[in-house]
C-alpha positions as CSV (number, residue, x, y, z in Angstrom):
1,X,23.0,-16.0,-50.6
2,X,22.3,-16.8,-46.9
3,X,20.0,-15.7,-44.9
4,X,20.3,-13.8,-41.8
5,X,18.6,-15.3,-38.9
6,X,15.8,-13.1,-37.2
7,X,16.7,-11.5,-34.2
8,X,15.4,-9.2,-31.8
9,X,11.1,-9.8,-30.6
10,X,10.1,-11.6,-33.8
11,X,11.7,-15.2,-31.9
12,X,8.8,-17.1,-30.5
13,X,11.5,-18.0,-27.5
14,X,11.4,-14.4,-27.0
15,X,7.7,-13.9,-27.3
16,X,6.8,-16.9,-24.8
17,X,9.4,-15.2,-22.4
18,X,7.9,-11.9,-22.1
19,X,4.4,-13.1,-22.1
20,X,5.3,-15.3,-19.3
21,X,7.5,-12.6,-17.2
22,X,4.4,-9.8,-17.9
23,X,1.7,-12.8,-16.5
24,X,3.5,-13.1,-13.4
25,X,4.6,-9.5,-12.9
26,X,0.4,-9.1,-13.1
27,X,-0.1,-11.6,-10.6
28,X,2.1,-10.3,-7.9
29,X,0.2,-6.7,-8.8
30,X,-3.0,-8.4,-8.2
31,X,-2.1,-9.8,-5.1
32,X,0.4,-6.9,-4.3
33,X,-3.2,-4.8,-3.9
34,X,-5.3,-7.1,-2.2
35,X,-6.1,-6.1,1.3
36,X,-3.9,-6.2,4.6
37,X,-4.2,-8.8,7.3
38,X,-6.0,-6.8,9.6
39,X,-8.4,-5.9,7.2
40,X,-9.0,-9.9,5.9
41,X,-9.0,-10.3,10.3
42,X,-12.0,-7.2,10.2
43,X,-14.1,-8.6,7.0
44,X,-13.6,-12.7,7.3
45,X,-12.7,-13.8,10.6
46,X,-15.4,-14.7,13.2
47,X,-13.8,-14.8,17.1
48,X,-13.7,-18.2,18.6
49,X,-14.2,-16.4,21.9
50,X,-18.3,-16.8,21.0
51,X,-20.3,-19.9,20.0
52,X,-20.6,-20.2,16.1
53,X,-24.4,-20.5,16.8
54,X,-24.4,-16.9,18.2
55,X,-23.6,-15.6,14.9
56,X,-26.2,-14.2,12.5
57,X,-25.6,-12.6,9.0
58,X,-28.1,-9.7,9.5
59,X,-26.0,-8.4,12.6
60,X,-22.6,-9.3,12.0
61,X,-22.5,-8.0,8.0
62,X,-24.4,-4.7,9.7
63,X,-21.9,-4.7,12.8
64,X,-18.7,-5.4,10.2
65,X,-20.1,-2.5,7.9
66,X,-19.7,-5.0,4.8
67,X,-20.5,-4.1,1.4
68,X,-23.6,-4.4,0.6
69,X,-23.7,-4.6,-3.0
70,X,-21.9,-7.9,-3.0
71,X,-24.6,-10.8,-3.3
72,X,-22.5,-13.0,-1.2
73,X,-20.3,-13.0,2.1
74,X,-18.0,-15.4,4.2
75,X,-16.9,-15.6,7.1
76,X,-14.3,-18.1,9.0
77,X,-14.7,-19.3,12.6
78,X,-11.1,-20.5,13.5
79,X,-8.6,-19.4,16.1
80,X,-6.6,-16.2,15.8
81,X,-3.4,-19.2,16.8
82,X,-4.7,-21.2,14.1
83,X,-5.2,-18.3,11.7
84,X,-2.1,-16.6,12.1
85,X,0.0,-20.1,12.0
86,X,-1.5,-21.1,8.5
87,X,1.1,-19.2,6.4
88,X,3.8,-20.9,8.8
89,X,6.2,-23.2,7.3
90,X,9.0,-24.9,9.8
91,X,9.6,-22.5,12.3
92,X,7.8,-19.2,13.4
93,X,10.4,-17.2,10.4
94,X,9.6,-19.3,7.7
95,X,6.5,-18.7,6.1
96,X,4.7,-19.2,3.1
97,X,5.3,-16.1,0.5
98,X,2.6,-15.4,-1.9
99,X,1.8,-18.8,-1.9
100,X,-1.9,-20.8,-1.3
101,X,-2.6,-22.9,1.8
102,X,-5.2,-25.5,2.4
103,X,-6.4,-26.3,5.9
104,X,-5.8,-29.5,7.6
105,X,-8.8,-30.2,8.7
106,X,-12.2,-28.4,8.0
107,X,-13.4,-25.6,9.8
108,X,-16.6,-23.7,10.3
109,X,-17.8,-21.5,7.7
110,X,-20.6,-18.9,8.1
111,X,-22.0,-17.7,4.4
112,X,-24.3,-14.5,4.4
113,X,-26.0,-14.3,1.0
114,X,-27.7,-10.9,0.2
115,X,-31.6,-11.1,-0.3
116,X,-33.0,-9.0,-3.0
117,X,-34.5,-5.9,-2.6
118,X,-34.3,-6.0,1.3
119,X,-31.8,-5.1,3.6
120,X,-31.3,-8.4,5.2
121,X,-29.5,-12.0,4.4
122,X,-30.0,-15.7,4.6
123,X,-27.2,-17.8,5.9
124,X,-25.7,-20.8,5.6
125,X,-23.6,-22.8,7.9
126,X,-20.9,-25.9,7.2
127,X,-17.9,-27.4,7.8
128,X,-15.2,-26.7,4.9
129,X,-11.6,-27.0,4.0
130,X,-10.4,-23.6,3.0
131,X,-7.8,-22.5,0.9
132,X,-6.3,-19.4,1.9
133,X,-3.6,-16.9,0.3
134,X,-0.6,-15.9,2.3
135,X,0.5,-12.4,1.3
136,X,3.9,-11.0,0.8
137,X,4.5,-10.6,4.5
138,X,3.5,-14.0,4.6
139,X,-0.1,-13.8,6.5
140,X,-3.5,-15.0,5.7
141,X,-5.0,-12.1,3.3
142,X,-7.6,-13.6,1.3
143,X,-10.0,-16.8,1.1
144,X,-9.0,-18.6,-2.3
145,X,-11.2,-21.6,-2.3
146,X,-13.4,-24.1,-0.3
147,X,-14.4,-27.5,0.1
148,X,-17.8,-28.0,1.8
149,X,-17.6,-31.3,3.9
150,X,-21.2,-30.5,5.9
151,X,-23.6,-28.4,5.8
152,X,-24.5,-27.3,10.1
153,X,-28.1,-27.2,11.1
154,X,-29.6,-24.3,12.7
């Protein structure tokens, strides 16, 4: 007598499917949660309207009321024009939807790393390409990734 072929979840086909569908649905949660654009502006993004040497950790993570339980902070000193025309496509319409953008060309990087047991941070300064994550609404929401090119002097 024949067999009757399996149907229903037991199909590997089936299986791969939902495990691939759930994976992405998790994703888009993930980023679905992560923080707004003017709050990526308020905890990432240094003003170009000052020189990047008049930045210091201890005042701006103190002045920016970061957390300070992380160990590690950074903060990008680009143009709001630049910034704002990263998740861009074509034209001023089309941008880039939950999607992760590179830079073309490095830009300055300030990175405020918590000391232990005091209330104050070292810094380091560099040039970096920097991959960032265009939201839903298609603007700048999180830094993804970074390539340092140079480390700036003090």
């Amino acid at each position: 007598e024949g067999q009757v072929p399996a149907t229903g979840m037991s199909s590997p086909k089936v299986w791969v499917t939902f495990l691939t569908l759930a994976c992405l649905q998790c994703r888009m949660l993930a980023h679905s949660s992560d923080m707004s654009k003017s709050q990526f502006m308020k905890e990432h993004f240094l003003s170009t309207n000052w020189n990047f040497d008049t930045y210091k950790c201890d005042a701006v993570m103190v002045g920016r009321r970061i957390l300070k339980d992380q160990s590690s902070h950074v903060f990008v000193y680009i143009s709001w024009y630049q910034l704002e025309h990263l998740c861009v496509r074509n034209h001023w319409n089309d941008r880039h939807r939950n999607a992760y953008v590179w830079t073309q060309s490095p830009i300055k990087v300030l990175t405020c790393y918590r000391e232990h047991f005091k209330n104050s941070y070292t810094e380091s300064k560099s040039f970096n390409y920097v991959e960032f994550h265009c939201n839903m609404n298609g603007y700048v929401n999180a830094i993804e990734d970074m390539k340092m090119i140079e480390v700036i002097d003090n």
